[in-house]
N, C-alpha and C positions, 0 to 999 in steps of 0.2 A: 504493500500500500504506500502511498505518497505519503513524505515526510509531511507534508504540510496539512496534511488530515488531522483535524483537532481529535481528542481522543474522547471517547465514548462520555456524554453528559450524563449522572446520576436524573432520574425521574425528579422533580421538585414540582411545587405549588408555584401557582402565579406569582404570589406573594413573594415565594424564595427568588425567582429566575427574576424578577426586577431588583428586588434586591441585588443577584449578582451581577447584575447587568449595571446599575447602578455604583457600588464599589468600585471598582478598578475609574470608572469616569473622576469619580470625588476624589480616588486616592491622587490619580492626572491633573488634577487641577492645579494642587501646589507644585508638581514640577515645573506644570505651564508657566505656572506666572514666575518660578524663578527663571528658567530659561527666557522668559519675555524680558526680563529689569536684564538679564546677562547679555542680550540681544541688543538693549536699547544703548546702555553704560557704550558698548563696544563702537558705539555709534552705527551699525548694522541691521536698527529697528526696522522691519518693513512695513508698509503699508498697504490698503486696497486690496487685489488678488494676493499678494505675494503671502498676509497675514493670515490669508485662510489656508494656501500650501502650509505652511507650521504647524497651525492646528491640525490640519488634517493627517497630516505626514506625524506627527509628534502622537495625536489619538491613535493611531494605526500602531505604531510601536508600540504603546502601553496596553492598548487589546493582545496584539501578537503574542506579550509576553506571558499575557493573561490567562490566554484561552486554546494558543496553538501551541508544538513542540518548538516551531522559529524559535532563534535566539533574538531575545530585541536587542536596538541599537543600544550601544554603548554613548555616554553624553561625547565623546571626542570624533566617535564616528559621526556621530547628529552634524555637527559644526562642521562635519569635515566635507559632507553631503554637501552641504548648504553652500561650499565654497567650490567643491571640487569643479570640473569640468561633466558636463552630465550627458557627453556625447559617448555614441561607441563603448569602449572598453573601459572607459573612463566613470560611467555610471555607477550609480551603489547598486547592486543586486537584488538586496532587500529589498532599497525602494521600487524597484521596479515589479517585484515580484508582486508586490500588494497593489501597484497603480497603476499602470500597463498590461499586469498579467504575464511577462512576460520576464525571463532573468537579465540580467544586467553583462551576461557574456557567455553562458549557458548552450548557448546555441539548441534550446528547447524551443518546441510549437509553441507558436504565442497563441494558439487558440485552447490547445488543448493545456497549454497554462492559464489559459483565462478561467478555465473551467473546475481548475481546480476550489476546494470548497471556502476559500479563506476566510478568515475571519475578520468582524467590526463592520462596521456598516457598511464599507461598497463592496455590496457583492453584486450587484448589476449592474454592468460598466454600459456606458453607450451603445448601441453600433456603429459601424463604420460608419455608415453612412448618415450619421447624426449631425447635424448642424452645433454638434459642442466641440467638435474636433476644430471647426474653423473659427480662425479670430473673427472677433464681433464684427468687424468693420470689413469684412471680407466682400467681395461680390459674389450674387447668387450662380455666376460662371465659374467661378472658385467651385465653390459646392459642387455643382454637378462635375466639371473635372474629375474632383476627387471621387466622387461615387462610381464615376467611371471607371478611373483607374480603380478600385479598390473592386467592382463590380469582375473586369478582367482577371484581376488579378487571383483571383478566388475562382475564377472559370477556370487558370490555368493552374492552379492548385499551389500558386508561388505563393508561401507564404511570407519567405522573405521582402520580397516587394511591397507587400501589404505591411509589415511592419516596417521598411524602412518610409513609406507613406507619412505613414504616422506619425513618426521621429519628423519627418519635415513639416508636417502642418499642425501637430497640434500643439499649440503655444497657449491655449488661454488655461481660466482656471489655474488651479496648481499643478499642471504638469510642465513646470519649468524645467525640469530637467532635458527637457525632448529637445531643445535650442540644439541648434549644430554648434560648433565649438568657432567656427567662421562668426554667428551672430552675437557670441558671449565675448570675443576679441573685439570684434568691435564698438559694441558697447561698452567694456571696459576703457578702451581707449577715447572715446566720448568724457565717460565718466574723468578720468585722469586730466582729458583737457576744463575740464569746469572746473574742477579742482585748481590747477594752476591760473585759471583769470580770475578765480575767486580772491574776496581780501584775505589777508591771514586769519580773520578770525572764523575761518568756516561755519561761519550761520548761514551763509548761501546754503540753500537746497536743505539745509535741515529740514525732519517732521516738526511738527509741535510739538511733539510729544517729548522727543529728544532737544530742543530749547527748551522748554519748562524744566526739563532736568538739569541743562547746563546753567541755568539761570539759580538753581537753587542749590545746585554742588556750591557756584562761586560766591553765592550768597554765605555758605555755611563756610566757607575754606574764610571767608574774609569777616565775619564773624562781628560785625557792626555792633559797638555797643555803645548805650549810656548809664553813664555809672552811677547816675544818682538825677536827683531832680532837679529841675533847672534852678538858679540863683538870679535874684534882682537885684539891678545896681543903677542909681542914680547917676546921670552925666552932663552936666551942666542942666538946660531946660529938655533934655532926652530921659529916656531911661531904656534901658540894656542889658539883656538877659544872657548867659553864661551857660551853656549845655557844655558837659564832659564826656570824650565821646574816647571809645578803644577800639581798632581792629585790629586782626592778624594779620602779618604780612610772611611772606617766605625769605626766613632765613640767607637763602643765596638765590637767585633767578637761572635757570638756565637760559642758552640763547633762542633767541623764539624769532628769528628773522633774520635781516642785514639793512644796517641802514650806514652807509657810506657817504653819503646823499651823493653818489657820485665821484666823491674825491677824498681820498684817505684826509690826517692831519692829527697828528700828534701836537705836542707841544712845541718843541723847538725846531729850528729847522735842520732840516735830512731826516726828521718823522714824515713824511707825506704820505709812506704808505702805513705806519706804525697801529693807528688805529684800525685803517682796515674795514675787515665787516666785525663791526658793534654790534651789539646785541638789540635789537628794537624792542621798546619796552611797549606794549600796547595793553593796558590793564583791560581786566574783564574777558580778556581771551582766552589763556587759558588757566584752569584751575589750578592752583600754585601745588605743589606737591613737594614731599621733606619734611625737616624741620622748620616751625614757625616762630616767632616772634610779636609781642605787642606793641604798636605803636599807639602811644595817647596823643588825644590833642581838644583842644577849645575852641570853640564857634562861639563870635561876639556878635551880637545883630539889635537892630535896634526893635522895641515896639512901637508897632504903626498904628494899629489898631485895638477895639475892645475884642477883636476876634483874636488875637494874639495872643493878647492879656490872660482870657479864659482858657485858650489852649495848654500856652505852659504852666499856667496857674493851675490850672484842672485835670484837663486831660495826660499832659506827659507827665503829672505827675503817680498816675496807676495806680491811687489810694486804694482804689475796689480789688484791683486785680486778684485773684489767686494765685498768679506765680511770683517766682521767689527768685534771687540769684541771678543767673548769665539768664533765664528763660527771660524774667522779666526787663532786664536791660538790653536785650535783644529787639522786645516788641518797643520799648521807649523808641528803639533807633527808628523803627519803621517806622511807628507814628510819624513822628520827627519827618525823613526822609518822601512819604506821604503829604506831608503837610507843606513843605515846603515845596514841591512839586518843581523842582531844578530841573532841565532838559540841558541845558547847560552851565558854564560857571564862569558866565561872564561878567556878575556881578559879587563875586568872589576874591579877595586878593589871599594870599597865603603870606607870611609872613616865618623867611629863613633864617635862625638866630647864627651869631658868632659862635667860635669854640675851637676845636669840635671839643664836643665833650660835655656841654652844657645846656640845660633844655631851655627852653621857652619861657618868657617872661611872665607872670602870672598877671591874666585879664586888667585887675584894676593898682594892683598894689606896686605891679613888675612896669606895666605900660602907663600908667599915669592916667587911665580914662578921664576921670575926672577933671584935668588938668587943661590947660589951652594949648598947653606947647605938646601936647600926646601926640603922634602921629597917626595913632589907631581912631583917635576920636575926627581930625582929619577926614582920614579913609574914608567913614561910614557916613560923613557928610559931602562925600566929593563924587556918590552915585555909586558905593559899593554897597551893599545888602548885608556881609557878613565878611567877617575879619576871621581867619583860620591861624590858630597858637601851632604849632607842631613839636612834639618833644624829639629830636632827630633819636633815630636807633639808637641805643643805646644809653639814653641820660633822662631826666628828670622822672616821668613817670611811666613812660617806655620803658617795656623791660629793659632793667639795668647791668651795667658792666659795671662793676666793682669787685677788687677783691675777694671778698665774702663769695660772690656769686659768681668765679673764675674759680675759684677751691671747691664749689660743690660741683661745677660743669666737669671740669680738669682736675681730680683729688691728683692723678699721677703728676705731673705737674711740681707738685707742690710735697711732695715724696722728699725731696733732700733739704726743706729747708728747717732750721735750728739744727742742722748737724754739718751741712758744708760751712755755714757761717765760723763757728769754731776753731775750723782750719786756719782760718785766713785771719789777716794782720790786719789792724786797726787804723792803721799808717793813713789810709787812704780817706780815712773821715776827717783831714785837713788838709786836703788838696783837691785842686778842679780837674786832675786826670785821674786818668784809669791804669794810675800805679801796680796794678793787681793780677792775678789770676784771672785771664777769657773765661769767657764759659765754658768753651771749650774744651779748654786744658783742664778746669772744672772736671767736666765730664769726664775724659782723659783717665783722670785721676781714681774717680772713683768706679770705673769700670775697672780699674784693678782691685779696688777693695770691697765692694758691690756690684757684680757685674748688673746682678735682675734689678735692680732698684733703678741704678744709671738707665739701664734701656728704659725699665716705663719713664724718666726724667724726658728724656730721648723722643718717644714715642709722644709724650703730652705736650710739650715744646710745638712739635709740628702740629700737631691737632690744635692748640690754644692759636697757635699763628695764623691758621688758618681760616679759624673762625672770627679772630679779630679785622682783619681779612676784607671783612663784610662789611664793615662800619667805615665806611667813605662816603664821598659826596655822590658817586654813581648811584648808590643803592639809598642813599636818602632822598635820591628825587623822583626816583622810583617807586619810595613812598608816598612823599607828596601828591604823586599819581592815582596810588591807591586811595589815598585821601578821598582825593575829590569823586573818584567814581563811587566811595559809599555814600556820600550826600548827594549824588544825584540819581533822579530816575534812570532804573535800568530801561538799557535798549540792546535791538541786534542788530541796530546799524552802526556797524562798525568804520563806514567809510567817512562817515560825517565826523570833524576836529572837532571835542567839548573842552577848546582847552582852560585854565586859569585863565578869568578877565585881568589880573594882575599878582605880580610876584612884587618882595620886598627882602632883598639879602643884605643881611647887614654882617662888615667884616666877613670871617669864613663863610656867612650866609651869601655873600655873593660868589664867592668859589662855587657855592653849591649851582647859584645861578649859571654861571659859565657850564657847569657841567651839564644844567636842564638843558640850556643851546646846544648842546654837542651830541649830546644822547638821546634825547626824546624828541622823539618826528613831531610832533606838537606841543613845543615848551610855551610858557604863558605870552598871552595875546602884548602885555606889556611889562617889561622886566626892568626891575630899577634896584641900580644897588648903590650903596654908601658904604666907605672904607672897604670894597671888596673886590678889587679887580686885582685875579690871583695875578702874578710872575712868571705867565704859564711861561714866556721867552728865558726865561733864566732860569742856570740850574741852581739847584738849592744851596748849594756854596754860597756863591755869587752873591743871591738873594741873600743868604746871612750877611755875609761881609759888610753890603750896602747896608743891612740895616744896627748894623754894630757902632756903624758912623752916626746913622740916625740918633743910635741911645746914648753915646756921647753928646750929641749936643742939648739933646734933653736933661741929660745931668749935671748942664753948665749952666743950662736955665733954671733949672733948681734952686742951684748953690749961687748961683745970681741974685735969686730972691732970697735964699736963707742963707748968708754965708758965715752963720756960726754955726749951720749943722757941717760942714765938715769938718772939725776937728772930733766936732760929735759922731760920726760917723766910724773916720778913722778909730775912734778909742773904742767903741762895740765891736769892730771888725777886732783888733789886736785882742780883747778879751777872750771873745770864740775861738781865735786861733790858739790862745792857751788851752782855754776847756770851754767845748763846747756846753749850750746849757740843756736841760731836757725839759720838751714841753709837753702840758699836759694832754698832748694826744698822743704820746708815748714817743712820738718822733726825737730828734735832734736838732736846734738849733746850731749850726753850724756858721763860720763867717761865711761861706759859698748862698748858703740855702737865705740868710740873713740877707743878700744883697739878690735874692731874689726877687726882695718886696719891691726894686724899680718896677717889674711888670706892673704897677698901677699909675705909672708916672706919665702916660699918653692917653690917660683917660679922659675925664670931665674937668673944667678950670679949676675946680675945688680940690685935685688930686694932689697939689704941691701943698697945701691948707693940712690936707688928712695923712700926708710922709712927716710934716714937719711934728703935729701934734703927735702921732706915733713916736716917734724920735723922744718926743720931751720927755716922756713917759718910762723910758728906758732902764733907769739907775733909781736908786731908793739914795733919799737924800739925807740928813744931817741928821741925826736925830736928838731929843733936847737934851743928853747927855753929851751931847758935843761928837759922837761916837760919825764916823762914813761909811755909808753902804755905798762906795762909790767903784766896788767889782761886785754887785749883788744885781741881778734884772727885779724888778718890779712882777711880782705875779699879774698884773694887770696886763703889762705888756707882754709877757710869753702867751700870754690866753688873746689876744690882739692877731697876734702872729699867726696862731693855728686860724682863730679865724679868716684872717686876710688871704692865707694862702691854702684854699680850699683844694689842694689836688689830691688830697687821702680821699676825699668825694669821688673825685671827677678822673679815675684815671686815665679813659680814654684820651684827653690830653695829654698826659703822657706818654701814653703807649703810641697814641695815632697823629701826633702831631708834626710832626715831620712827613710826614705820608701823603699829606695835603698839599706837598710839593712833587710828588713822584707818582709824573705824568706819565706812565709806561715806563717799558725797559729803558731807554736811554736817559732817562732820569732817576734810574732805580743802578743800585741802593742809596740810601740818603747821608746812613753811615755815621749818624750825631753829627751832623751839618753844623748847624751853630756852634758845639764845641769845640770843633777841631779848627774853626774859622776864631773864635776866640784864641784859643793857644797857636795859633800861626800868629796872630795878631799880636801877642803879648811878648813874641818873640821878639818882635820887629819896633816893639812902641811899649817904652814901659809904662804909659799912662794907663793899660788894660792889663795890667799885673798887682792885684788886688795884695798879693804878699809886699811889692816892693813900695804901690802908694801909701800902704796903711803905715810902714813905720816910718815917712817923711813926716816932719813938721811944717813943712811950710802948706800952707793955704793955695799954693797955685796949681800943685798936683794933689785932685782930690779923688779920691777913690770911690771909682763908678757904679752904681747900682747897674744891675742886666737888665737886659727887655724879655720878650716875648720869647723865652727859648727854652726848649728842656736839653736837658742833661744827664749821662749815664749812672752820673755819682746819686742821682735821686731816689736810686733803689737800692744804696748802701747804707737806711739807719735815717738817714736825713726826713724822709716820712715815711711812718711807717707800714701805711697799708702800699706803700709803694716798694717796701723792700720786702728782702729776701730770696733766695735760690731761683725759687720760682718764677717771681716779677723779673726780678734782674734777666733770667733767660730770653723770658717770652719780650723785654724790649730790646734784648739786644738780636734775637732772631725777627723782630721785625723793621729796625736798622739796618739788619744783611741783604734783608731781601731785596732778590735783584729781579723780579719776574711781575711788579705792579702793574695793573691792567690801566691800560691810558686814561684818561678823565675825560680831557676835550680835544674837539675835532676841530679845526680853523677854517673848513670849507663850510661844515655842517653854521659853524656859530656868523660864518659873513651871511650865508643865504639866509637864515631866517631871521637876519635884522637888515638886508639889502630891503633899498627903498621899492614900497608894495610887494615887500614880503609881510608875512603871516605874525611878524612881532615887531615890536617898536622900545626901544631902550634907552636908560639914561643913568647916568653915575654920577655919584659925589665922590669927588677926590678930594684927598686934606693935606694940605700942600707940605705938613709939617709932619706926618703920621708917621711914628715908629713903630707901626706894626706891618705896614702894608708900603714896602717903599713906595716915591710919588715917581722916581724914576723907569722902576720896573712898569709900572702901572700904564707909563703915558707910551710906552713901549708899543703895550698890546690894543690900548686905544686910538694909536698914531694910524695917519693913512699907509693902508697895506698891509695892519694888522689885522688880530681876529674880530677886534672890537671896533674897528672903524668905523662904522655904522650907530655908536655908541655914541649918546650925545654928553659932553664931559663937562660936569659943572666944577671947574676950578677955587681953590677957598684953602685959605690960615685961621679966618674968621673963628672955624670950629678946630677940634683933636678928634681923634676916631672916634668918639665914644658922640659926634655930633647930633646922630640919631637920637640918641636917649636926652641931649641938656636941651637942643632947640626942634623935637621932632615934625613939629607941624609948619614949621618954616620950610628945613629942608626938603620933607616929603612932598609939601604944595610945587619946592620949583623944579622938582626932578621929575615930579607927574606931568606938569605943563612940557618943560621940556621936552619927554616922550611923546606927548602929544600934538606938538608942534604949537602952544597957546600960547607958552611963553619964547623969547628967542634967545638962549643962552646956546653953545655961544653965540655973540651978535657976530 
């Protein structure tokens, strides 16, 4: 008897035989619909005809398996069906057995296969000569043809013909496999070219079914939230509400395009090809995958109306709600996102802080709302809707870098430190080199007396480096990207620009700016930065050098205004270099780390005011027994100090601060830039040899405070979430590195500020700024650089910090200027 003879059914009651007839359908159900989500995720949902071939092809395997001795499909064979080539020898056999009647290369009668008794509902297939063999849209000449030929064909008892008939016209329904292999090539080949004129973000051709899902994977990857209920604030005759909002963004991006725009462009020049194909960053396309990260940030907007009022007053605030947690901060967002009904973010500016390392200024206390000279209060009367805080990766309430949270990420890492320390000599905590053991040699060392220990040190080194890695300007504008597509309504038109109506970089936040021109196919409509046009033309040497000149002259305008604190000065430094003092954040004040505190001396007018009163403060004075504390520090003033110099906070400035110069490989490695430009310098001029100015007496060689630089000696004691084995490693392995991925393009950043291009730009430059030389600067803004097209407001007027003491002045002429309202230059 034929295998495929189901085997003898037991007698049962109606009742039973629906029953069983019923089972096997109910138990099919739940495979259905997982192979259906399996189908859709893969992006290979079908629709119309195609949906019902599944079903019916998927029911027939779960009968078969049910009720005949067939083996059913296997889930790999199913998939493999569905893909294979379904012509010739290339068919599945199964499938053909249960849908044609016929085997799949068997070289059996296709009639007296048809006839066998198989199981599951079709057991009465068409006749030939049925109008279901021919496509719908066939002509009734088609038809009779084939009945023709099939009429013949069965006169002459070929059965073959009659089935190879078959294989060529029946295409409807689910007998898709019957295509000859000629019309599935070609149709593939169709399909391949839509694909390539499509945009990247393949919602061309999508079902709905599969956009509803992708819309809700990147909804959930990007995880929108607000953290709490909104705050009211008062601002002049306004008032101004505060939403805290969080998404997840992806830890590193892979490359998701090429955007060249045409012509490579590194930093310096003989980069032209150095950048290359960049990676296009086009949020919303696809769902980020890996390790993730949270970025915070703050929406400032004004209330316009009582419909406002009651909104955030009532509604986002989900007093009723029953959820609890990420659920209910989740649905705050969509309210919110809803409610604001954004298509675009042209009424939008972002606002990029200095640092790096540092977050965001806080809504009223950090920006001054309430004040005249605020430049945020400006903004939201000059036709923007909402002001965006951004805490960049890494700092304020963005998931944080700090030590603490580098020892839980990296514990190997952090494997040798309190025991390599011990080795080593103390020598080096009163000198500005690296009198000392590499890391290296370090390691070296104790791979002789520890081998497993040294490798995980080894192992964590690389891993920490590379994760730090992430935290630059390319991947913070990237954020900024992300930013804005969860405040606005989703769409899948991908081909329409939503970009920022306005950016604002201040300091490193303009770095950040140059990098949104270089890297993102649509950076904001208008870009304006103050104190931040990086040196992209000079390498970081260089750039130190000049601005070592810089901090010299700023420490002669100091000591111009205060010219009794140099002797004051001098006698602190001579002290520390006796014995250093310990402060109480466990660090060491050091003379080196002491004459760190200049980095506040290019700030706001009042910064030479707030060195000097520091200073006074220094020595415990006379006491009424006649008795001198005149080698004793002032508890006041060590607790001054740690405050002032917040980098046990903020270590990404030290770890990544140099990095902000190393534009790609030929600007990599950076190599403690600034200090080895300092001790070239101290060689050559002993005015920057802090050992030989301190023990002069006289008044005309005064001993310079530093500017804006780290240094290696930072992670040896001098602060101490900054020291030990570990830190020390991971900044001196990210100093080596010679493999920086480029930042900005110079072809990419002229096109999109060439006149009626797609953006429009303006900068404050400070003619006197020691953090941002004015040199470097007018380099990149000069004609034929990247920034050409950059309108340059020239000024002494303000110090880098002009943003913050006069913000609504500067912001008013740097926005006209981009807009062409005011005419600077004339």
């Amino acid at each position: 008897p034929s295998t495929n003879v189901p085997d003898p059914q037991p007698v049962m009651s109606a009742h039973g035989r629906r029953r069983s007839l019923l089972r096997p359908i109910i138990a099919h159900t739940s495979t259905l619909a997982v192979s259906a989500l399996l189908l859709l995720i893969s992006g290979t949902f079908p629709t119309g005809a195609e949906s019902s071939f599944i079903f019916a092809s998927g029911h027939q395997a779960r009968c078969r398996s049910k009720f005949s001795t067939t083996t059913s499909r296997d889930p790999t064979t199913f998939r493999t069906s569905l893909s294979a080539s379904p012509s010739g020898d290339d068919r599945d056999p199964t499938f053909g057995e249960n849908v044609n009647g016929s085997g799949g290369g068997g070289g059996s009668d296709s009639k007296s296969s048809r006839k066998r008794p198989v199981t599951g509902w079709n057991h009465n297939l068409p006749s030939d000569e049925s109008s279901f063999w021919i496509d719908d849209v066939g002509s009734q000449q088609q038809q009779q043809r084939s009945s023709s030929a099939s009429a013949e064909s069965r006169a002459r008892g070929d059965r073959s013909s009659s089935k190879d008939s078959q294989k060529q016209e029946a295409r409807t329904g689910w007998l898709h496999n019957t295509r000859s292999k000629a019309d599935i090539a070609k149709k593939e080949e169709q399909k391949q070219k839509q694909q390539q004129d499509a945009v990247p973000s393949g919602s061309q051709g999508e079902s709905d079914a599969r956009k509803l899902l992708r819309r809700e994977m990147e909804k959930r990857s990007r995880n929108h939230r607000i953290l709490a209920p909104p705050a009211f604030h008062p601002v002049g005759d306004k008032r101004v509400v505060v939403t805290e909002h969080t998404i997840s963004v992806p830890l590193a991006r892979p490359n998701v395009g090429d955007y060249d725009g045409g012509g490579g462009g590194g930093g310096a020049a003989g980069d032209e090809d150095e950048l290359g194909r960049e990676d296009v960053f086009l949020p919303g396309v696809n769902v980020p995958t890996g390790p993730t990260m949270d970025v915070y940030f703050t929406v400032v907007e004004c209330i316009e109306s009582d419909e406002d009022e009651a909104f955030f007053a009532q509604t986002l605030r989900l007093s009723e709600s029953s959820k609890t947690g990420t659920w209910l901060q989740n649905e705050r967002a969509d309210l919110y996102v809803a409610r604001a009904n954004m298509t675009d973010a042209d009424k939008m500016i972002i606002y990029l802080q200095g640092g790096p390392g540092f977050g965001a200024p806080a809504p009223v206390s950090g920006l001054g709302l309430g004040e005249k000279g605020s430049w945020a209060s400006e903004a939201l009367g000059k036709g923007f809707k909402r002001v965006v805080l951004m805490d960049q990766r890494g700092t304020g309430r963005s998931t944080p870098i700090t030590k603490q949270t580098l020892e839980k990420r990296f514990p190997d890492l952090f494997a040798l430190d309190g025991i390599a320390s011990v080795t080593e000599s103390d020598d080096r905590s009163q000198s500005t080199g690296v009198g000392f053991a590499t890391v290296a040699e370090q390691l070296d060392r104790w791979e002789a007396m520890d081998p497993d220990r040294a490798a995980r040190v080894g192992v964590g080194i690389g891993q920490a480096a590379e994760y730090m890695s992430n935290f630059r300007a390319d991947n913070i504008v990237k954020d900024a990207e992300d930013v804005k597509t969860a405040l606005l309504l989703p769409t899948d038109d991908k081909t329409t620009p939503r970009p920022w109506g306005a950016a604002l970089g201040q300091s490193f936040g303009g770095f950040c700016m140059m990098a949104y021109l270089s890297l993102i196919p649509n950076p904001p409509r208008i870009c304006l930065l103050t104190g931040g046009i990086a040196p992209m033309l000079t390498p970081a040497y260089d750039a130190y050098t000049r601005l070592w000149d810089r901090v010299k002259e700023r420490n002669l305008a100091y000591y111009d205004k205060y010219p009794g604190d140099v002797a004051l000065v001098k006698r602190i430094v001579r002290r520390l270099l006796e014995e250093p003092a310990l402060l109480p954040s466990g660090g060491k004040l050091t003379a080196r780390r002491f004459l760190q505190l200049g980095l506040g001396l290019g700030g706001s007018p009042s910064a030479f005011a707030a060195m000097h009163s520091l200073l006074a403060s220094a020595f415990l004075g006379e006491d009424g027994n006649g008795s001198s504390g005149q080698d004793e520090f002032t508890r006041a003033f060590l607790k001054r100090i740690d405050s002032e110099q917040s980098f046990d906070d903020h270590p990404i400035y030290f770890l990544m601060h140099e990095s902000i110069y190393a534009d790609g490989p030929s600007h990599s490695p950076t190599e403690w830039a600034a200090h080895r430009a300092l001790e070239d310098l101290a060689r050559t001029s002993s005015e920057f040899s802090l050992d030989l100015t301190s023990q002069l007496d006289s008044d005309d060689r005064p001993t310079l405070f530093f500017g804006e630089m780290v240094f290696p000696w930072m992670a040896d004691g001098d602060y101490s979430e900054l020291s030990g084995f570990g830190m020390r490693a991971l900044a001196q392995s990210l100093a080596c590195k010679d493999d920086w991925t480029p930042l900005y393009n110079k072809e990419n950043m002229r096109r999109a500020l060439a006149p009626g291009g797609p953006c429009k730009s303006a900068a404050a430059v400070y003619y006197d700024d020691m953090y941002v030389d004015f040199d470097c600067s007018m380099m990149v803004a000069a004609r034929g650089g990247p920034l050409e097209n950059c309108k340059v407001y020239v000024t002494n007027e303000y110090q880098h910090s002009g943003l913050r003491d006069d913000g609504a002045t500067i912001f008013t002429k740097i926005l006209g200027m981009a807009k062409g309202s005011i005419r600077t230059p004339s």
